[in-house]
Structures are given as C-alpha cells and as structure tokens.
C-alpha positions as CSV (number, residue, x, y, z in Angstrom):
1,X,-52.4,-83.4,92.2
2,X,-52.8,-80.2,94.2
3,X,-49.4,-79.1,93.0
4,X,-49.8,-79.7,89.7
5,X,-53.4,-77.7,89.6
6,X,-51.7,-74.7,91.6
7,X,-48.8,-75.2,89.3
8,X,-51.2,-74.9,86.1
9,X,-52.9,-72.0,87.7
10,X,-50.2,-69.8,88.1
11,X,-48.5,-70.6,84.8
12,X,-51.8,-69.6,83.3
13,X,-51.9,-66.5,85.0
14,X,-48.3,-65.4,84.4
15,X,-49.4,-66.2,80.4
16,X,-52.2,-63.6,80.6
17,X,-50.1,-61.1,82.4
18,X,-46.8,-61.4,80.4
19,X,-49.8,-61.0,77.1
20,X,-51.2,-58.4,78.6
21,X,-48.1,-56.6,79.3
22,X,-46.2,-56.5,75.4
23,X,-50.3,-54.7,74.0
24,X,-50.2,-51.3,74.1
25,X,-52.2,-48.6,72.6
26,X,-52.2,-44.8,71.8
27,X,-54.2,-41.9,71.5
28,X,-52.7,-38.5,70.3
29,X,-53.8,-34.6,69.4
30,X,-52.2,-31.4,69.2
31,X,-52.6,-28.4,71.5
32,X,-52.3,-25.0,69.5
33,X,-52.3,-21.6,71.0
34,X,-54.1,-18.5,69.7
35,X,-52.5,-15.3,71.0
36,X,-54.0,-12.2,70.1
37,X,-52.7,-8.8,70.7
38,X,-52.8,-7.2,74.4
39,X,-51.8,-4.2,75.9
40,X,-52.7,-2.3,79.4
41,X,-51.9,0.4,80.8
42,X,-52.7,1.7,84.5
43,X,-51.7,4.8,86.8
44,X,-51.4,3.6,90.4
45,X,-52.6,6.8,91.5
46,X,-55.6,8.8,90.0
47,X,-55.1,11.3,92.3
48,X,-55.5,15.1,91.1
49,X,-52.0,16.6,90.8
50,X,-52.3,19.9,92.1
51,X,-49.7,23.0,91.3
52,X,-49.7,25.8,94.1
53,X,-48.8,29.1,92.5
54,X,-48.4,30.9,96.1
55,X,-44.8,33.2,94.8
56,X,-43.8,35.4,92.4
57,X,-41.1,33.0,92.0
58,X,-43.4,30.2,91.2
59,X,-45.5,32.3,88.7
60,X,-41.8,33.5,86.8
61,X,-40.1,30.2,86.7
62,X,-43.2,27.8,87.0
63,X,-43.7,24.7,88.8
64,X,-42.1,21.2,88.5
65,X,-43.9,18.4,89.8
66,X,-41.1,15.1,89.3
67,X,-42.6,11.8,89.9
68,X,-46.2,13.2,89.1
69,X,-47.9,9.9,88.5
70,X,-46.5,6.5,87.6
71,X,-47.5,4.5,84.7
72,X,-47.2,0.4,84.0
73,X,-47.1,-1.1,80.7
74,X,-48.3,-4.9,79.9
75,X,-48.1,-5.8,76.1
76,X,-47.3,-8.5,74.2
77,X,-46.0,-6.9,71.3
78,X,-43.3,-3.6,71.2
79,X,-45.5,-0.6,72.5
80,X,-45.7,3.0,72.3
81,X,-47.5,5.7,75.2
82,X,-49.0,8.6,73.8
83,X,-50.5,11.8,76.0
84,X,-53.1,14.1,75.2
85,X,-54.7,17.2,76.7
86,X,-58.6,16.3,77.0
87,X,-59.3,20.4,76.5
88,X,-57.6,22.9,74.3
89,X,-57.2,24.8,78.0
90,X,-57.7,24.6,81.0
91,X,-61.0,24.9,82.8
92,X,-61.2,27.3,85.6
93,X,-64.0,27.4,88.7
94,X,-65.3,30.7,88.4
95,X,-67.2,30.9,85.3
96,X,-66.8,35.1,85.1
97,X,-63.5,34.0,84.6
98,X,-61.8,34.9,81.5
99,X,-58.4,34.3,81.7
100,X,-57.9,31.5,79.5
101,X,-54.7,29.0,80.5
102,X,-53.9,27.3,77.3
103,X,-52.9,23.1,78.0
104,X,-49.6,24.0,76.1
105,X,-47.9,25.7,79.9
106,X,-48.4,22.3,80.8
107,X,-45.2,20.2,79.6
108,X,-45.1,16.5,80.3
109,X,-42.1,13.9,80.0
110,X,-40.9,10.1,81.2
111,X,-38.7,11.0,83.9
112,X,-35.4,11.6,82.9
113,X,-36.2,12.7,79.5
114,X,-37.3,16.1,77.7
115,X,-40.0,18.0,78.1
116,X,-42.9,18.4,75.4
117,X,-45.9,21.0,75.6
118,X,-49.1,19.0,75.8
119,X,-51.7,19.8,73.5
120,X,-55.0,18.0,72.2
121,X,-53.3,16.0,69.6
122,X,-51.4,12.9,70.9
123,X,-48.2,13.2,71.6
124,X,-45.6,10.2,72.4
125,X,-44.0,9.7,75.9
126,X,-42.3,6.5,75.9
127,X,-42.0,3.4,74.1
128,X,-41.1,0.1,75.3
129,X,-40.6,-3.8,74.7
130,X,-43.1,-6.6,74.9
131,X,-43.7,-8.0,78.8
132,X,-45.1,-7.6,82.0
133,X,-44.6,-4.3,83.9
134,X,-41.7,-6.2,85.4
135,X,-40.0,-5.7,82.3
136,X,-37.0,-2.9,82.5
137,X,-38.6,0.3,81.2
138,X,-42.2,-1.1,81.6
139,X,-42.7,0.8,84.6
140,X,-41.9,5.0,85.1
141,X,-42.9,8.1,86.4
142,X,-44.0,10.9,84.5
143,X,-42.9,14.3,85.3
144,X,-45.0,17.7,85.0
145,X,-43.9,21.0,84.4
146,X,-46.4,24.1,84.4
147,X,-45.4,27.6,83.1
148,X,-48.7,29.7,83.4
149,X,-47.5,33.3,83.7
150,X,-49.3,35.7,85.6
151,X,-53.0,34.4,85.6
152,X,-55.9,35.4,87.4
153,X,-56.4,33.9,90.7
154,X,-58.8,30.7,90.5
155,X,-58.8,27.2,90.2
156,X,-58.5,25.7,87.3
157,X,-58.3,21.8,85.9
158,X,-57.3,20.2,82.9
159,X,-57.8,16.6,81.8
160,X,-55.2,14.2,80.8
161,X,-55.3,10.9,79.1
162,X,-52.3,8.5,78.2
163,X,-53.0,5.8,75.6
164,X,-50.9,2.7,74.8
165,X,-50.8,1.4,71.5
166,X,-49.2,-1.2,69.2
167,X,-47.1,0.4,66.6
C-alpha cells in the first residue's frame, strides 16, 4: 500500500511537470534608436602660439610654426573645419601704437597642405569622414605661417577660432 501511494504520488507529480513544461508564453517590443547629428571639435593645447621676430631674416622671410596646434574631429556625419581670424588685425600692447598688422600675414593650413591667408570670413581647413578622432584623417596638426614685414616693435595678438560643421 505504501508503494502504490508513493507510486501515485510521483506519477502525479511527473503529470504536472511534463504539463507544465509543453505551456509557454511570450512578451515582445521593439527597440528603436534616434540618432541626431553630432560633431566636436577640440585643440589639445590652448596654449598661445608665440612668433619671435628677433632677425632680419625672420622679418624678410617670416616665421613657420609646423605642428602649431592639433585638432580632433568626432562626427557622425561627413564634416568640414573652417578657420576664421576673430579681428580684421591684430591687436598690439601699446595702445600709442599705430602700426596696424593685418590677420591676412597670418597663413594657416592642415599640415601637409597649402597655405591660405586668414581673414575674418571663414575659411575651410580640412574635411573629413564620419567617426571618432581615431578615424584616419580625424586627427592633425595645423601649421602657421606669419609674414609681417617690418613692424614696429610690440606685442601683438590675434584671435583664432576653428568651427566644425556638417555640410
């Protein structure tokens, strides 16, 4: 009698599990993804570049600065670096001054490339693909150029902005 009541017990309980095993039931949604536009662009030095006209030779021929400042890109979308010269020239210390340096003796390029007067309209620099600033060409130095002539001695400054936009 035992037997048969363990017996009946576990064939009941192998019913509710073999039952329980063949139901099923589901639940389901989707996952979208809005991406908007992005794009970044940093200098990993703000540091002042500074041009030291100390020789004849340097006022005559003019100053090269290579490697002046580098620049990363981050977009998600083909992009396009523009410069621009903040002031129509540059500002010097010494306010008797009057020896006006226009921001056009300052030339600007991506490394490798060709030189372009800067002026207070934008002017492009480089252009590059969507990605990270891992991305090949994401990531460059710009180079400087300054051809001021003769000026008076003084300091003077000049500010520079780079913009990355979406074209």
């Amino acid at each position: 009698m035992k037997k048969s009541i363990l017996t009946t017990i576990v064939l009941t309980i192998l019913g509710f599990g073999a039952y329980a095993q063949s139901f099923s039931t589901t639940a389901q949604h989707n996952v979208k993804i809005t991406a908007g536009s992005v794009l970044d662009v940093q200098m990993t030095s703000t540091a002042d570049v500074t041009f030291n006209f100390t020789t004849v030779a340097n006022y005559t021929d003019g100053i090269e600065q290579t490697n002046a400042a580098q620049l990363k890109v981050q977009s998600n979308k083909p992009w396009s670096l523009a410069v621009e010269a903040l002031t129509a020239n540059f500002d010097a210390d010494v306010a008797a001054n009057d020896t006006e340096v226009s921001a056009s003796k300052l030339e600007v390029r991506k490394s490798g490339g060709t030189y372009a007067a800067l002026s207070t309209t934008q002017g492009t620099v480089a252009t590059g693909a969507r990605g990270a600033n891992s991305v090949s060409g994401n990531t460059f130095y710009v180079d400087y150029q300054l051809k001021p002539g003769f000026i008076a001695a003084d300091n003077y400054s000049l500010g520079v902005r780079y913009t990355v936009s979406q074209p």
